[in-house]
KEKOL-626589 format. One record per residue (C-alpha): residue in one letter; y, z, x. Coordinates in steps of 0.2 Angstrom, whole numbers. Last residue first. Layout:
REM KEKOL-626589
- A / Y / Z / X $
...
REM end
This chain:
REM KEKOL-626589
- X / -95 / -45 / 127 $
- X / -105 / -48 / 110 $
- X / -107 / -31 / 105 $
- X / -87 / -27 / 106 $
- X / -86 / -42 / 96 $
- X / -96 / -36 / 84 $
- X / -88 / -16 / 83 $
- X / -72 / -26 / 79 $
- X / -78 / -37 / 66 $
- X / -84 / -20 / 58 $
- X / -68 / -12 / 60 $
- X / -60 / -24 / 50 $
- X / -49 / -37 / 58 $
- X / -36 / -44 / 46 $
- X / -33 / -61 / 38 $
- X / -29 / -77 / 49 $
- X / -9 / -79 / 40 $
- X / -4 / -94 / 48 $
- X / 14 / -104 / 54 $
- X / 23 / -87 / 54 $
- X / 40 / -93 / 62 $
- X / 47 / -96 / 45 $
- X / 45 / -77 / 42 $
- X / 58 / -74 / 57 $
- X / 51 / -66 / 73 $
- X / 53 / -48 / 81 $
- X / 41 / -47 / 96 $
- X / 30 / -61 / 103 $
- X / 13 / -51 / 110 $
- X / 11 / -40 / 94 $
- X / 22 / -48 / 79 $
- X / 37 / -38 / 72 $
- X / 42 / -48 / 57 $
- X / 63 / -46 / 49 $
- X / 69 / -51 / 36 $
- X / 87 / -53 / 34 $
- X / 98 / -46 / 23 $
- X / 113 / -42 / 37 $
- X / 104 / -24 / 39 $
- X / 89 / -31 / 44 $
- X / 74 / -28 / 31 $
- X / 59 / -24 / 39 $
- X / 40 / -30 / 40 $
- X / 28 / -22 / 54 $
- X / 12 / -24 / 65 $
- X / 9 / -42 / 63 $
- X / -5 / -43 / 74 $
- X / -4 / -59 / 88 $
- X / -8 / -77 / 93 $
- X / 3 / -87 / 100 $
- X / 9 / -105 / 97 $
- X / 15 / -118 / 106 $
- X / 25 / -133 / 102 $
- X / 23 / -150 / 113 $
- X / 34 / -153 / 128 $
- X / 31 / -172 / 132 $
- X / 30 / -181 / 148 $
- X / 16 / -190 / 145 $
- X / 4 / -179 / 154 $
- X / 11 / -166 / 142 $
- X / 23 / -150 / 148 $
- X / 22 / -134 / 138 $
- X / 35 / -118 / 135 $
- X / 35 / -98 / 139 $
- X / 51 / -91 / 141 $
- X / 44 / -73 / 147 $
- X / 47 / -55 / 140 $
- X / 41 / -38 / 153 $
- X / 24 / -34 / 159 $
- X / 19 / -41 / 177 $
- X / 10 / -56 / 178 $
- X / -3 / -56 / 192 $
- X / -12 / -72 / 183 $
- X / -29 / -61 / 183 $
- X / -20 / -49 / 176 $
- X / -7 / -58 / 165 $
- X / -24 / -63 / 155 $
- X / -17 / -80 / 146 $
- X / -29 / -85 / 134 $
- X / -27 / -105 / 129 $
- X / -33 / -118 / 114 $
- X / -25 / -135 / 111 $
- X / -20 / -139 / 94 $
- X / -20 / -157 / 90 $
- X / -22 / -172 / 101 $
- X / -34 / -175 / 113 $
- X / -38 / -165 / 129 $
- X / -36 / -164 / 145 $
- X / -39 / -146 / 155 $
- X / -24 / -133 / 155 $
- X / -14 / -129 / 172 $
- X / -6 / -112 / 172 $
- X / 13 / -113 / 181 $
- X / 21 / -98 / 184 $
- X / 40 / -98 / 184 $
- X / 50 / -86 / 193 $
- X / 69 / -84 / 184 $
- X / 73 / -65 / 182 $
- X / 68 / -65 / 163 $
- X / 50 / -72 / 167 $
- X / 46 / -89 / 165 $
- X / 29 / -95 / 159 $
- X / 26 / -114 / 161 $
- X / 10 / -119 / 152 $
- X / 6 / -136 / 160 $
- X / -7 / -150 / 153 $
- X / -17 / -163 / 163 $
- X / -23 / -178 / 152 $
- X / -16 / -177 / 139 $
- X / -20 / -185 / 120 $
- X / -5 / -186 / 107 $
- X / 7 / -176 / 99 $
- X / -2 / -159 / 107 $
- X / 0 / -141 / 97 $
- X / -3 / -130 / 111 $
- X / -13 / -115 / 106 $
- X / -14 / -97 / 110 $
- X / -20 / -82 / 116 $
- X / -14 / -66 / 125 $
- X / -25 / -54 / 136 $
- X / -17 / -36 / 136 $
- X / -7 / -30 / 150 $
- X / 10 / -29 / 142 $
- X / 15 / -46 / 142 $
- X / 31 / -51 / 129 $
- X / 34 / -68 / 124 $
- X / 43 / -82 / 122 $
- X / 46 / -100 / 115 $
- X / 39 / -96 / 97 $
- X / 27 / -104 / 82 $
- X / 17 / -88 / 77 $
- X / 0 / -87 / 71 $
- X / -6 / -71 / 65 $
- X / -17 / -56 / 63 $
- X / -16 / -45 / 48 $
- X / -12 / -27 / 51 $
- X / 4 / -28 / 37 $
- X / 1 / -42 / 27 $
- X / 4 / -31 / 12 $
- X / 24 / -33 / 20 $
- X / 23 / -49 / 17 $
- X / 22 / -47 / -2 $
- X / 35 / -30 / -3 $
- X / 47 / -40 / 9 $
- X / 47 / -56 / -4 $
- X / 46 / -45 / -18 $
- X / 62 / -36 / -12 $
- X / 71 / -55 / -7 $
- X / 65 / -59 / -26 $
- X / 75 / -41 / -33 $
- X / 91 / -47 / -23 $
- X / 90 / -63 / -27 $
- X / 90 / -58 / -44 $
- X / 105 / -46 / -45 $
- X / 115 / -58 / -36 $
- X / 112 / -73 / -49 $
- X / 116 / -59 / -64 $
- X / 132 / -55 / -56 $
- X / 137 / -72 / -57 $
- X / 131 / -77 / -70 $
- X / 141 / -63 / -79 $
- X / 158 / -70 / -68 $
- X / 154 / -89 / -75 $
- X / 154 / -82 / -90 $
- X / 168 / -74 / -91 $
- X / 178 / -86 / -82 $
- X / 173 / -99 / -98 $
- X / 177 / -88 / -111 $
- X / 193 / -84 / -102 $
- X / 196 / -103 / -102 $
- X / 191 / -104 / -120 $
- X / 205 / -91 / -122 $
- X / 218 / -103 / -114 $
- X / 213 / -118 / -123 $
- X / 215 / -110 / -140 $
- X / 231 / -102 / -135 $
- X / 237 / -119 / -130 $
- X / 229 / -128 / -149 $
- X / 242 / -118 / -157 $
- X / 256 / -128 / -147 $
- X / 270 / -117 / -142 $
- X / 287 / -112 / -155 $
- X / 303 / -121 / -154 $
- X / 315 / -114 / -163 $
- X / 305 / -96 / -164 $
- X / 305 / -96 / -145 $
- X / 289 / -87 / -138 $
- X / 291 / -67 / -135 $
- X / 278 / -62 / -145 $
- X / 266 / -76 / -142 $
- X / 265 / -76 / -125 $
- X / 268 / -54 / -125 $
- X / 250 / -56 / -136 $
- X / 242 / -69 / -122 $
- X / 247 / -57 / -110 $
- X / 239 / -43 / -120 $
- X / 222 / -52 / -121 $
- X / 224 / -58 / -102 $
- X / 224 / -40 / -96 $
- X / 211 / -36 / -107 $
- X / 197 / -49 / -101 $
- X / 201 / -44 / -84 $
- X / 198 / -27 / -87 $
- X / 182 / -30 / -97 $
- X / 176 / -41 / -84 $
- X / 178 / -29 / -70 $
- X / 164 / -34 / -61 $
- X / 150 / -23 / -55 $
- X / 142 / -27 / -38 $
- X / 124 / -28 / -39 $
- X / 116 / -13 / -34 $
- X / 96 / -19 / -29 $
- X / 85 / -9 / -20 $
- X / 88 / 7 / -31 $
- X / 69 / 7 / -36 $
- X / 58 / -6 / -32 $
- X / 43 / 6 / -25 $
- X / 28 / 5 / -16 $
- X / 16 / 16 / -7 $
- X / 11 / 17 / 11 $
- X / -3 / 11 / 22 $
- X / 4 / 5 / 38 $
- X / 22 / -3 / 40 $
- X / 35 / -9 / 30 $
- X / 54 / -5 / 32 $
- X / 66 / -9 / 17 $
- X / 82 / 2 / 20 $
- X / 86 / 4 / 2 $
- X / 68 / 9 / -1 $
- X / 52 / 0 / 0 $
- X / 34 / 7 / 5 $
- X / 18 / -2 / 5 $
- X / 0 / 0 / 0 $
REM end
């Protein structure tokens, strides 16, 4: 289950609520509305009797309140529900919590632990480069056999590479010259809502991403799928 408030943050096995995530800004419609109703009386009050306005003005002037109102209701009822569907937005990803996923990104983050990943190849390469840079400028190259097109499978192990940890520029270079995507395998350990509105993804081995950065969703790991792969190596 998962927790939302007025700070969204979603992590773990919590419960969920939708209350006070959404304060739409009131509008003073009535006041507005008034104000025009006794200018529209001091119109007509003070108009020259010789020479008296057009009846159909009036008319034209409260169908333009009309109109303003409306338009000020819709408004306030367009905010109101994109702030409810961005809530359901967090609430739904956020039960994604723990699930492992793909992540379209030019960096990562090396603590010691093995990371994996494909290059999605445009075309058939013979000899393919990954290119790590690390944040003071050294670049490690890792060549990769040829392969066809589509998504080229890789494991970076920064110790048998001598990476140290820290965040690295990581990026791919094709036989024919191209740099195809990459994408990295991770846990989704976390869902927040940033303070500007934005949602915010805390992926293992990447960091904080953007939902349209999740290019997969590859379910969650049970503990029973981790006892077998412990088996098997």
């Amino acid at each position: 289950m998962v927790t939302a408030t007025n700070a969204i943050g979603l992590n773990g096995n919590t419960t969920s609520t939708l209350s006070d995530q959404v304060t739409p800004s009131s509008t003073p419609v009535s006041d507005n509305k008034d104000m025009f109703t006794k200018l529209l009386v001091a119109q007509i009050r003070n108009q020259d009797p010789l020479a008296p306005s057009d009846p159909s003005e009036f008319v034209n002037q409260l169908s333009q309140l009309s109109q303003t109102e409306a338009l000020q209701n819709l408004t306030t009822t367009t905010a109101a529900s994109a702030g409810v569907l961005q809530s359901l937005q967090v609430l739904a990803m956020g039960a994604q919590v723990g699930s492992d996923v793909s992540v379209a990104t030019s960096r990562v983050q090396l603590d010691g632990a093995a990371l994996s990943g494909t290059v999605q190849l445009g075309g058939a390469s013979t000899l393919t480069h990954l290119v790590l840079t690390d944040v003071a400028g050294k670049q490690t190259r890792i060549e990769l056999p040829p392969h066809g097109a589509g998504a080229q499978s890789f494991t970076l192990d920064p110790a048998a590479l001598g990476l140290p940890a820290g965040k690295y520029s990581i990026a791919a270079e094709a036989s024919d010259g191209t740099k195809p995507g990459i994408e990295i395998d991770g846990r989704l350990q976390s869902v927040r809502l940033a303070s500007s509105g934005a949602i915010v993804m805390q992926v293992s081995g990447v960091g904080e991403v953007e939902p349209g950065l999740i290019t997969g969703f590859n379910g969650k790991t049970t503990p029973a799928a981790l006892a077998a792969m412990s088996t098997e190596n």
